[in-house]
C-alpha positions as CSV (number, residue, x, y, z in Angstrom):
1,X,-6.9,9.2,-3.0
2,X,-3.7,11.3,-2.2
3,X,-0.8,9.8,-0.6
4,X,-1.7,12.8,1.6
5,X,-5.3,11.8,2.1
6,X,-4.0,8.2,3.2
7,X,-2.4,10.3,5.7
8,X,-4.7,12.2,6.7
9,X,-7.0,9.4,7.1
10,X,-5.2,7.3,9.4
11,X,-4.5,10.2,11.7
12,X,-8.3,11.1,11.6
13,X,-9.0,7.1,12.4
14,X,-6.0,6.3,14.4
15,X,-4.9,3.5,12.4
16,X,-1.8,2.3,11.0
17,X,-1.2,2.3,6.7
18,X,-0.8,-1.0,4.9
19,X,0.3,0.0,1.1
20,X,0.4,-2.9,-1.0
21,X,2.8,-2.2,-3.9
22,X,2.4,-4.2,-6.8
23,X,3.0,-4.8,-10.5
24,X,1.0,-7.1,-13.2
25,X,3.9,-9.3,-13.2
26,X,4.7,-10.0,-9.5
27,X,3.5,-13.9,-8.8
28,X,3.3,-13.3,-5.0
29,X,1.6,-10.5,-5.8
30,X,-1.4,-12.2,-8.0
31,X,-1.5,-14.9,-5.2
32,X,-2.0,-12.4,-2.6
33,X,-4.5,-10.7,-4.0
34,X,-6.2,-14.5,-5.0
35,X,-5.7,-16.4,-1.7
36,X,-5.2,-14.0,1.0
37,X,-6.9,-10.5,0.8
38,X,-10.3,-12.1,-0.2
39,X,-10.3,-13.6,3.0
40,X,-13.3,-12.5,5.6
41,X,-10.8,-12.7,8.7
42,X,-8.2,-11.0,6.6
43,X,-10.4,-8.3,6.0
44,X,-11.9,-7.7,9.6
45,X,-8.5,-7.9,11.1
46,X,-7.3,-5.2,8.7
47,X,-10.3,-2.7,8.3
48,X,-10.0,-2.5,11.9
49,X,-6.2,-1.7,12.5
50,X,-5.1,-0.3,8.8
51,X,-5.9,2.1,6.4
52,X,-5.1,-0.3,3.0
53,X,-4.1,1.8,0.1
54,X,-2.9,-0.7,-3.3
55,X,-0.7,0.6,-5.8
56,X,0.7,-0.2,-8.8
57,X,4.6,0.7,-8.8
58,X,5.3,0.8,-12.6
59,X,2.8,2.0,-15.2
60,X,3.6,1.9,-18.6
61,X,5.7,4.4,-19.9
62,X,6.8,5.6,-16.0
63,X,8.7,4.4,-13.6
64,X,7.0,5.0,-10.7
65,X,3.7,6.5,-10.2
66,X,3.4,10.3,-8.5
67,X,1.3,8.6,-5.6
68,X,4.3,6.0,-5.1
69,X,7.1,9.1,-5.7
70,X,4.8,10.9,-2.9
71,X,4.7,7.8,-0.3
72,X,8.4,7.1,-0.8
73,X,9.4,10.2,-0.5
74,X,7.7,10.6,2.9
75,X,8.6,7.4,4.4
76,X,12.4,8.4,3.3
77,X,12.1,11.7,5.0
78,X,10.9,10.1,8.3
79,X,13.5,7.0,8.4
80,X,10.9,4.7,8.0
81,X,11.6,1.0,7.4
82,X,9.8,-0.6,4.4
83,X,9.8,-4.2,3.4
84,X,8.9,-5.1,-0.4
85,X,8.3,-8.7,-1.2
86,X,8.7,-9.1,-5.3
């Protein structure tokens, strides 16, 4: 899915996005996806508010993915306030 198609989506729905950014190294980011997103109430509070989009910042070879250039990019544009936990 499109950065664009996220978008999209969440306008169609009326939902907020939740973009977890992550890389295979990030511990807080393996115990995230072990402990909390697994979770029933986790998921049923978030498929009900959020769009969830995961994404993997750095591929080999890249530094950033074109869906992560695309999502930065618009959250720059629109003064939007990101918080990254690494």
């Amino acid at each position: 899915m499109s950065w664009q198609e996220v978008l999209n989506k969440a306008y169609t729905e009326g939902k907020y996005i939740f973009v977890d950014c992550y890389t295979t190294w990030c511990g807080p980011c393996k115990a995230m996806e072990r402990n909390v997103y697994p979770s029933k109430e986790v998921g049923d509070y978030m498929n009900k508010r959020f769009i969830s989009v995961k994404f993997r910042l750095i591929l080999p070879g890249m530094i950033m993915n074109l869906f992560a250039k695309d999502m930065l990019l618009h959250l720059v544009l629109r003064k939007c306030i990101m918080f990254i936990v690494s």
